[in-house]
N, C-alpha and C positions, 0 to 999 in steps of 0.2 A: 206540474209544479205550481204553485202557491205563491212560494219565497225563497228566493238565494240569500244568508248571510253570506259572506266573506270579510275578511282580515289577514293583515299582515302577524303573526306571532310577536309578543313583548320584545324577542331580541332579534325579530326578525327575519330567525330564516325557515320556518315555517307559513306558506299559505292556508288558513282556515278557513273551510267550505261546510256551511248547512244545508240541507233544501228540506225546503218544507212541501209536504203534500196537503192539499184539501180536509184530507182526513187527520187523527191524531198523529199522523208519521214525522218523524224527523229522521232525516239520515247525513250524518256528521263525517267527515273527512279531515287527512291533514296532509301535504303536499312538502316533503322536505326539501326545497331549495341550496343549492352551491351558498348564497350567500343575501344577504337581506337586499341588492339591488334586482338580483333573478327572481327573487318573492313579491317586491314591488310591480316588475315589471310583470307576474304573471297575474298579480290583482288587476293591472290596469288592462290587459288583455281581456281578463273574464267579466270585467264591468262593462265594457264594449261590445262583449257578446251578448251580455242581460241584458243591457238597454237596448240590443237591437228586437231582442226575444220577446222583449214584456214592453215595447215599445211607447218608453216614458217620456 
């Protein structure tokens, strides 16, 4: 891995996941959440994993 984007969706209750490789790659995901506080809460989850991984 390269780079994680992430984001919460405009209304919310989808999680938005990129990762970026080295190379030209990108590979995009979308995580449909119950509701915009369980998308919140799974951004703040996976930003705590990243910064443990890419240790900023």
């Amino acid at each position: 891995m390269a780079a994680v984007e992430s984001s919460v969706s405009r209304f919310g209750r989808r999680l938005l996941v990129a990762v970026h490789t080295p190379g030209p790659w990108r590979y995009p995901a979308e995580v449909e959440a119950d509701g915009k506080e369980q998308a919140e809460e799974w951004l703040t989850a996976l930003d705590a994993v990243l910064d443990a991984y890419f240790e900023e």
